[in-house]
TIRO-2110 file (N, C-alpha, C; in Angstrom, 1 decimal):
// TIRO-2110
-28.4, -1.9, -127.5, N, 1, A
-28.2, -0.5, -127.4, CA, 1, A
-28.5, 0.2, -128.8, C, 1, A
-29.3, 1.4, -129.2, N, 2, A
-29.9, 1.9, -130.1, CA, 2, A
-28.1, 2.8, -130.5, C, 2, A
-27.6, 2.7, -131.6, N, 3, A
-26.4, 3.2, -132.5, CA, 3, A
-27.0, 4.4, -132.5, C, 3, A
-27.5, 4.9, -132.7, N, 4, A
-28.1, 6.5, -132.0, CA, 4, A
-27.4, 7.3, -131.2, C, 4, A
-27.1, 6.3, -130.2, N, 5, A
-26.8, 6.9, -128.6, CA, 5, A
-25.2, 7.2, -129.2, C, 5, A
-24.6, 6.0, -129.9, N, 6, A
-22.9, 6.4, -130.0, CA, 6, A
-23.2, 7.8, -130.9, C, 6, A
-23.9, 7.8, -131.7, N, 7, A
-23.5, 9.2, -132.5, CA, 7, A
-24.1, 10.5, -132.1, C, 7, A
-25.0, 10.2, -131.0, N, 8, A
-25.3, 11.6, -130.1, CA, 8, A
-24.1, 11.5, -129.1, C, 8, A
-23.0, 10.9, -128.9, N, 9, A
-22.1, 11.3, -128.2, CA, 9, A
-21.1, 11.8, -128.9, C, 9, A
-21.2, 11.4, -130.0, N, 10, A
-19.9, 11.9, -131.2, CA, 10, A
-20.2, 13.4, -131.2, C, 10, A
-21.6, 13.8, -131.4, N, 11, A
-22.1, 14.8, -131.4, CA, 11, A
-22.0, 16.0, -130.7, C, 11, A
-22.1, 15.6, -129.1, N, 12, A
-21.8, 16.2, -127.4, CA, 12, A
-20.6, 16.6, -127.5, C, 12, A
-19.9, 15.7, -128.5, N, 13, A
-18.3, 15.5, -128.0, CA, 13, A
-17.9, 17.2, -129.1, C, 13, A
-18.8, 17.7, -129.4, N, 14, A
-18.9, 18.8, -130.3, CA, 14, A
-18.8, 20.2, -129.9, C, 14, A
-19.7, 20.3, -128.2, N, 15, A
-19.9, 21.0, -127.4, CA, 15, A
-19.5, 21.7, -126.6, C, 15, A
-18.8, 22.7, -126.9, N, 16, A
-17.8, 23.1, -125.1, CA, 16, A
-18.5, 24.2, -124.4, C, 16, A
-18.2, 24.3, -123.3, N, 17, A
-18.7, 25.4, -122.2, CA, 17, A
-17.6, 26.5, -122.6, C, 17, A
-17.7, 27.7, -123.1, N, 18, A
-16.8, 28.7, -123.6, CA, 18, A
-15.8, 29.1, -122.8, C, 18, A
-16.1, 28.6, -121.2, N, 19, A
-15.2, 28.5, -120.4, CA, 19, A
-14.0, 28.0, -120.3, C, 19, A
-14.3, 26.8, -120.3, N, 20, A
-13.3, 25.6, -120.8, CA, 20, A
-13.1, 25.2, -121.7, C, 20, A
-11.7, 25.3, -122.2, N, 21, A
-11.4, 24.4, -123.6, CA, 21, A
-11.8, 22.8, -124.1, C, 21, A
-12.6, 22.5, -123.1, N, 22, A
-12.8, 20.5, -123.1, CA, 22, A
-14.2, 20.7, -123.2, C, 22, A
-14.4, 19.5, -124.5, N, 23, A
-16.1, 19.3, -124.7, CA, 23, A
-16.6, 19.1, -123.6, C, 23, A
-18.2, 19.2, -123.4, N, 24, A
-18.8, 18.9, -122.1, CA, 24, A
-18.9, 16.9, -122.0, C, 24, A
-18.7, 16.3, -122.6, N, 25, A
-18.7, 15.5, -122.5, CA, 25, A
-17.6, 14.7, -121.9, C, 25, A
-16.3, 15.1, -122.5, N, 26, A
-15.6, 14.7, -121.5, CA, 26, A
-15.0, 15.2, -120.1, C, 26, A
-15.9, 16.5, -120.2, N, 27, A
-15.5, 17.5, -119.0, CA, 27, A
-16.6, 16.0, -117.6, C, 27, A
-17.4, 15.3, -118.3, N, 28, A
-18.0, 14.9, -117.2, CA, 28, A
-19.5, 15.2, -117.2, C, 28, A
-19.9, 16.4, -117.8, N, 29, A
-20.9, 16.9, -117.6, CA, 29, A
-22.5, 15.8, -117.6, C, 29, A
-22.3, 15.0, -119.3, N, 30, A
-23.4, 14.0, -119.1, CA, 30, A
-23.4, 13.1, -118.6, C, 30, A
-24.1, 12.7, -118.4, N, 31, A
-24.5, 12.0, -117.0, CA, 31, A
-25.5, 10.5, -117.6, C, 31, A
-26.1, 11.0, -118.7, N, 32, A
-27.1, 9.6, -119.6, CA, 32, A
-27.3, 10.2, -121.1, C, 32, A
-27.7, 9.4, -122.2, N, 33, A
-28.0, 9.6, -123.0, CA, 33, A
-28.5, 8.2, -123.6, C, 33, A
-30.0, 8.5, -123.9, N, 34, A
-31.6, 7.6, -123.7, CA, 34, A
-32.3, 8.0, -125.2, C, 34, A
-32.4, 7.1, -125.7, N, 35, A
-33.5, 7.1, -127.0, CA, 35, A
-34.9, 6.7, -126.4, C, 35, A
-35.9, 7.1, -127.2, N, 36, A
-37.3, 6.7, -126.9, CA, 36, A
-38.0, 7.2, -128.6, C, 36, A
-38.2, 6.1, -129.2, N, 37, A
-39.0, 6.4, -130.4, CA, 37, A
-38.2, 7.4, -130.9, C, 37, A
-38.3, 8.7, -131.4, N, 38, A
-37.5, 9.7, -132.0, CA, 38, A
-36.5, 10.5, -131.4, C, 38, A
-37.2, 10.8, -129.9, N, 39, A
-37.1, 11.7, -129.0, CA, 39, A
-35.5, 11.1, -128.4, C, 39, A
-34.3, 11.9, -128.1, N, 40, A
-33.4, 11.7, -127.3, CA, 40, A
-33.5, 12.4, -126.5, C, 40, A
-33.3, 11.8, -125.0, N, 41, A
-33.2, 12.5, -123.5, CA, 41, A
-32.1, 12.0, -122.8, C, 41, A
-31.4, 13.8, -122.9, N, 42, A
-30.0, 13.8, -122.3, CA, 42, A
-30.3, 14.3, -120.6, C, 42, A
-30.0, 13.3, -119.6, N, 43, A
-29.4, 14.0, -118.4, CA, 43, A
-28.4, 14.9, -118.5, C, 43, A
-27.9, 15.8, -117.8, N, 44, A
-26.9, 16.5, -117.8, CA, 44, A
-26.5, 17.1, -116.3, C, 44, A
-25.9, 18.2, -116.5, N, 45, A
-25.4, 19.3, -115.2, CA, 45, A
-24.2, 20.0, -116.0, C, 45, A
-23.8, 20.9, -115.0, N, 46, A
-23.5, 22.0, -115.4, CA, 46, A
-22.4, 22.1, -114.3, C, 46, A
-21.1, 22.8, -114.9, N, 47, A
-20.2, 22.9, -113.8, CA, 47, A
-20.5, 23.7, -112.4, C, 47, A
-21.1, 24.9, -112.4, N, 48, A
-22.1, 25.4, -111.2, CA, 48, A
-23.6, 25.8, -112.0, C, 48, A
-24.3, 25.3, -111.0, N, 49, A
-25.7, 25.8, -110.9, CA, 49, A
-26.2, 27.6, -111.7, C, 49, A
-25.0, 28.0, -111.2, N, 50, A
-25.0, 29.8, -112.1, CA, 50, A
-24.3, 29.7, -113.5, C, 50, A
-24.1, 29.1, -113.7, N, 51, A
-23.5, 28.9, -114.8, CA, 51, A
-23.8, 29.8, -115.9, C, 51, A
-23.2, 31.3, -116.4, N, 52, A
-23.7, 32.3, -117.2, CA, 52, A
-23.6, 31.4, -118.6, C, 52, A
-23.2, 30.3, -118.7, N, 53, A
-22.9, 29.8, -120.3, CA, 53, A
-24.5, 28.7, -120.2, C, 53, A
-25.6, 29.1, -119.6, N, 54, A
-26.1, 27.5, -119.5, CA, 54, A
-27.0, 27.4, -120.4, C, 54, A
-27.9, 29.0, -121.0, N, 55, A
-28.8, 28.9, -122.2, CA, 55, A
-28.3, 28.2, -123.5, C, 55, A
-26.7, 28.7, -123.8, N, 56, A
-26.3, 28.3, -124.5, CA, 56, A
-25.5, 26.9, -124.8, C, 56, A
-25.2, 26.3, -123.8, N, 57, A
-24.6, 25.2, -123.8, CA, 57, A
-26.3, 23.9, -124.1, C, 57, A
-27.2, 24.4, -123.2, N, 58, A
-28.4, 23.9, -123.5, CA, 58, A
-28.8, 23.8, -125.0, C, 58, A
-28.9, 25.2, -125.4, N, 59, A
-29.2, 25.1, -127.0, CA, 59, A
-28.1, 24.2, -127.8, C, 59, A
-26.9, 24.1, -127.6, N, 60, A
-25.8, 23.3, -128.6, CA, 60, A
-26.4, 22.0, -128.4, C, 60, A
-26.3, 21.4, -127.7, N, 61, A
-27.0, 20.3, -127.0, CA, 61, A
-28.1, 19.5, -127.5, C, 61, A
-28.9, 20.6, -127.8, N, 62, A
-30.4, 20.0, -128.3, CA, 62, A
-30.3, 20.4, -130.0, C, 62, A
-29.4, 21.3, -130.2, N, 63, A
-29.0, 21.2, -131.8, CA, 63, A
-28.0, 20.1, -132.4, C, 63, A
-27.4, 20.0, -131.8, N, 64, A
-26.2, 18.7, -132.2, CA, 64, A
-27.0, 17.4, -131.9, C, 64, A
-27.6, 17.4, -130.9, N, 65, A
-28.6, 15.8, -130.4, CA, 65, A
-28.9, 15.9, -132.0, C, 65, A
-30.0, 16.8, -132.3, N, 66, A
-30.9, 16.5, -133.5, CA, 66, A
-30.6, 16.7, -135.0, C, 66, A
-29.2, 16.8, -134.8, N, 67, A
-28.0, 16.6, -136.1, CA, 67, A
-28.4, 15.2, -136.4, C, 67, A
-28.1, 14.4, -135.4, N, 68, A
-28.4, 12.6, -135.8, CA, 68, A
-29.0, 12.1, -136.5, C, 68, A
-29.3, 11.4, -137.2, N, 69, A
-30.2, 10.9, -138.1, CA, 69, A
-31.4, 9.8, -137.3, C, 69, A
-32.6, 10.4, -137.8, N, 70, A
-33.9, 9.5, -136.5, CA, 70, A
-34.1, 10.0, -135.6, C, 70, A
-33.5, 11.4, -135.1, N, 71, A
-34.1, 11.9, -133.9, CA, 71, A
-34.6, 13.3, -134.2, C, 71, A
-35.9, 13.5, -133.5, N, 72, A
-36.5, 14.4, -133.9, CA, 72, A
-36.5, 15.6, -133.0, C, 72, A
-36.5, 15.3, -132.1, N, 73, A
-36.9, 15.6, -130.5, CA, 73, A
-35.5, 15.2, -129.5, C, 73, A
-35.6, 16.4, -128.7, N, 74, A
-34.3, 16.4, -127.5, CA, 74, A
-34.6, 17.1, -126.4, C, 74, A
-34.9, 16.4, -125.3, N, 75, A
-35.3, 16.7, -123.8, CA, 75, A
-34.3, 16.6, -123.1, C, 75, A
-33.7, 17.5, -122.7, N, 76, A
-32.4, 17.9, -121.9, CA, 76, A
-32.8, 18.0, -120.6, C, 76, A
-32.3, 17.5, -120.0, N, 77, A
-32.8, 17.4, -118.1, CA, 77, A
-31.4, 17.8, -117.2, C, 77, A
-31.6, 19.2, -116.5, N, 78, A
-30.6, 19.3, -116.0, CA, 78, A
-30.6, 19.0, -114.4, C, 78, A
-29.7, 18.6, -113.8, N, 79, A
-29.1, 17.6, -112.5, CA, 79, A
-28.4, 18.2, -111.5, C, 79, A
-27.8, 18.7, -110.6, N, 80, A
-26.5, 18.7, -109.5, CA, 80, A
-26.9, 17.7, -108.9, C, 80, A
-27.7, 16.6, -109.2, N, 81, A
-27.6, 15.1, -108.2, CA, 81, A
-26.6, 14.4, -109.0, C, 81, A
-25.5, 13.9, -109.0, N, 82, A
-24.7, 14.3, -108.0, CA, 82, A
-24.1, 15.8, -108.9, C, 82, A
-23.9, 16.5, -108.0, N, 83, A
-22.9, 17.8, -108.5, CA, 83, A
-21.4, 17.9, -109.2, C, 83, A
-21.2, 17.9, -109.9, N, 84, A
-19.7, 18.1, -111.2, CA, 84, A
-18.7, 18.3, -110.1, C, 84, A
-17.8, 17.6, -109.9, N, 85, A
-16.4, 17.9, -109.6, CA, 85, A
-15.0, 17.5, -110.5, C, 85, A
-14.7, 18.1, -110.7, N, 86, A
-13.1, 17.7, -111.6, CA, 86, A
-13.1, 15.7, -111.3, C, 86, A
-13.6, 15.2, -110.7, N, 87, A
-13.1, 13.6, -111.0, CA, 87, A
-14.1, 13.2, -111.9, C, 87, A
-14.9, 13.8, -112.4, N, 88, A
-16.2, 12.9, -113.8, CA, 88, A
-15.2, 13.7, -114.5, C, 88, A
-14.1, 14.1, -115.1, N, 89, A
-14.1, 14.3, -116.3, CA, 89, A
-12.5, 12.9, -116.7, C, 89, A
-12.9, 12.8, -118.4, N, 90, A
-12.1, 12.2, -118.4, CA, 90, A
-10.3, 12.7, -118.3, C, 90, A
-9.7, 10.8, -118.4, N, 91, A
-8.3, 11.2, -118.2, CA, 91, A
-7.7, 12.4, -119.3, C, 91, A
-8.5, 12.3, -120.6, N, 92, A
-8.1, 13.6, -121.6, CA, 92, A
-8.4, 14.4, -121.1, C, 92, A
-9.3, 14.9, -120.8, N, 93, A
-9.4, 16.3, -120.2, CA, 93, A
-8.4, 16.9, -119.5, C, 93, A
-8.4, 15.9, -118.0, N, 94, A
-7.9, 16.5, -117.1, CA, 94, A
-6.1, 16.8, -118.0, C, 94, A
-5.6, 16.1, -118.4, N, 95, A
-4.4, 16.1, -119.6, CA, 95, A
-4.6, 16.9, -120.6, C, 95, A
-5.6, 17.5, -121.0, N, 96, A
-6.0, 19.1, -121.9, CA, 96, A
-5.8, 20.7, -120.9, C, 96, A
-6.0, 20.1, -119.4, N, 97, A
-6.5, 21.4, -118.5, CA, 97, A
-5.0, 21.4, -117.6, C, 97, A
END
């Protein structure tokens, strides 16, 4: 596994939906996080599909990815396969909320 991947999650772990007090990461939201040559490609989702926070949570995302050292490039793919419910987040969270 590319050491990459742990510090683009340290990174995520950076990110909140203004909504919620809990990073998106452990809210559940990602879903994968994939190196290829420079480029990191985050699956993700969003707690609803309307989501008024989603430009912005998008841009943190692709700014914090390319904080990491060796990545140049960050392709964000967003998902409701499967759709965000309160059980993807972790046991902290749900104990934050």
């Amino acid at each position: 596994m590319d050491a990459r991947i742990d510090l683009i999650i340290e990174q995520l772990k950076e990110v909140y939906d203004p909504e919620i007090p809990v990073n998106i990461y452990d809210l559940g939201l990602v879903y994968s996080v994939d190196i290829e040559g420079d480029e990191a490609k985050i699956l993700m989702t969003l707690t609803a599909p309307n989501c008024p926070a989603a430009d912005m949570i998008l841009a943190d995302v692709e700014y914090m990815t390319k904080k990491v050292e060796g990545v140049e490039s960050c392709k964000v793919e967003i998902t409701f396969e499967p759709a965000w419910d309160r059980s993807m987040m972790s046991e902290e969270a749900r104990l934050e909320l």
